[in-house]
C-alpha positions as CSV (number, residue, x, y, z in Angstrom):
1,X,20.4,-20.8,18.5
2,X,18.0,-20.3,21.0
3,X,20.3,-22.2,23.5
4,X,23.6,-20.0,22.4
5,X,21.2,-16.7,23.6
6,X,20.4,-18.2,26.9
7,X,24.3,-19.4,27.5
8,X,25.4,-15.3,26.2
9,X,23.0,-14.2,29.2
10,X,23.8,-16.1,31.7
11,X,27.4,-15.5,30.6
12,X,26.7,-11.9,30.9
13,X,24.9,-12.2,34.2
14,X,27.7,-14.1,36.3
15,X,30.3,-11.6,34.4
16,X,28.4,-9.0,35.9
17,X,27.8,-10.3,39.3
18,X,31.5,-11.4,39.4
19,X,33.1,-8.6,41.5
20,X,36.5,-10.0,42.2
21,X,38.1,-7.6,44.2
22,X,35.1,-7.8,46.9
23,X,35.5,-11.4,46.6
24,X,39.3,-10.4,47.2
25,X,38.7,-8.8,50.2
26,X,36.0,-11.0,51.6
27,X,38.7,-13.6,51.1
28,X,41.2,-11.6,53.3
29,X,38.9,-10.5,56.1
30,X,38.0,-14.4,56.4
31,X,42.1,-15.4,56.2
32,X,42.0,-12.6,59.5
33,X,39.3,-13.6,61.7
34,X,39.2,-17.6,60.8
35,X,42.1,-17.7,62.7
36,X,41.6,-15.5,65.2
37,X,38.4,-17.6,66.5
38,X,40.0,-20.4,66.1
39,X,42.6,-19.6,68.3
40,X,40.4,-18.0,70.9
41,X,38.3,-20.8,71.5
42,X,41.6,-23.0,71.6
43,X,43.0,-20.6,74.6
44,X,39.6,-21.1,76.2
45,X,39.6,-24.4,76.3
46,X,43.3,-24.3,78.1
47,X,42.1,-22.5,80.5
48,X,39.0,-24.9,81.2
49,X,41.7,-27.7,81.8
50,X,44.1,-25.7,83.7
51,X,41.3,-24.7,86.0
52,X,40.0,-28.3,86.0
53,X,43.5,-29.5,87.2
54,X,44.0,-27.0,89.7
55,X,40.8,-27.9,91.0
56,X,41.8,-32.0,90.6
57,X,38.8,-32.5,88.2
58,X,39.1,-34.0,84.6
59,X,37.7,-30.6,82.5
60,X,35.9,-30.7,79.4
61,X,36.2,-34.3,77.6
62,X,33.2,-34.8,76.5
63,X,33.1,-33.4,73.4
64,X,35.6,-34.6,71.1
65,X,39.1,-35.7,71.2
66,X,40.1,-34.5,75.0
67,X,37.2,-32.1,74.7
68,X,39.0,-30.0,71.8
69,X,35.4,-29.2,70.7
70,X,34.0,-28.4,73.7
71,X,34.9,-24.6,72.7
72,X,32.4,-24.8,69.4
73,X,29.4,-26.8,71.5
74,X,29.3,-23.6,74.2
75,X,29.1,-21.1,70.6
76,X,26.5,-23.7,69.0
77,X,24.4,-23.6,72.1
78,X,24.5,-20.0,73.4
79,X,23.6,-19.7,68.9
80,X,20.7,-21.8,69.5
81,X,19.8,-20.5,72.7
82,X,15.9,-19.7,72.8
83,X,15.1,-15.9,73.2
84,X,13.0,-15.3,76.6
85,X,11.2,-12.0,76.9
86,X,8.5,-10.6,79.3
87,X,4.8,-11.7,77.8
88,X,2.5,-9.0,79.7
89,X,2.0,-6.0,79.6
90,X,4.6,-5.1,83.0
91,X,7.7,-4.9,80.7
92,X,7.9,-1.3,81.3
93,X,7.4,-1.3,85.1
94,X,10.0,-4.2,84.3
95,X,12.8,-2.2,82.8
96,X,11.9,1.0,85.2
97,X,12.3,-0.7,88.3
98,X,16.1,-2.1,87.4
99,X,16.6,1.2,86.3
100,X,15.2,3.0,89.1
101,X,17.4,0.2,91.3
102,X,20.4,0.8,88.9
103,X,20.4,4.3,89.4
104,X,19.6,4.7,93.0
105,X,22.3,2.7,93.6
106,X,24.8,5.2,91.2
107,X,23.5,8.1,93.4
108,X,23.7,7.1,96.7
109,X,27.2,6.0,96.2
110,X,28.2,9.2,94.4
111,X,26.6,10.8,97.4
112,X,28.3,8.8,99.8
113,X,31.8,9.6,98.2
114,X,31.1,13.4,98.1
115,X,31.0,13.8,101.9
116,X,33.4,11.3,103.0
117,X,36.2,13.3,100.2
């Protein structure tokens, strides 16, 4: 008895945390992008061996069959990829400075172009 409870509430519980059309649609958006991706990194790795042959090298072919997984080892890295941030205290002066470089640069140029039009 106590066993047929327990099985009605955990019936009642999945019933209830069954949402199929969001299942649906998660379904759809993955049939979409899937190959999308796949395709991308496929394109990408073309490219790697048409610019390997025009420059007479062998591209990637390390990593799998004539390197066809070369493509996921560059998105595996860059996901692993370590974080590297400033430590002291300087990361404002840090941030200023390319900003104050950045923006210089924007308004000497927009200077420059002002007199010469």
């Amino acid at each position: 008895m106590i066993f047929t409870l327990a099985l009605r509430k955990l019936d009642l519980f999945f019933n209830q945390m069954l949402y199929l059309p969001q299942i649906i649609s998660i379904i759809e958006v993955l049939l979409v992008t899937v190959p999308v991706l796949l395709s991308v990194a496929f394109v990408t790795i073309a490219e790697r061996k048409t610019m390997a042959s025009m420059q007479r090298r062998l591209g990637p072919n390390i990593v799998g069959y004539y390197g066809l997984l070369q493509a996921f080892a560059d998105a595996l890295k860059l996901l692993l990829k370590e974080y590297v941030s400033m430590a002291s205290k300087a990361i404002f002066h840090y941030y200023a400075c390319f900003n104050l470089h950045y923006y210089g640069k924007l308004m000497l140029n927009s200077t420059i172009f002002k007199v010469i039009l």
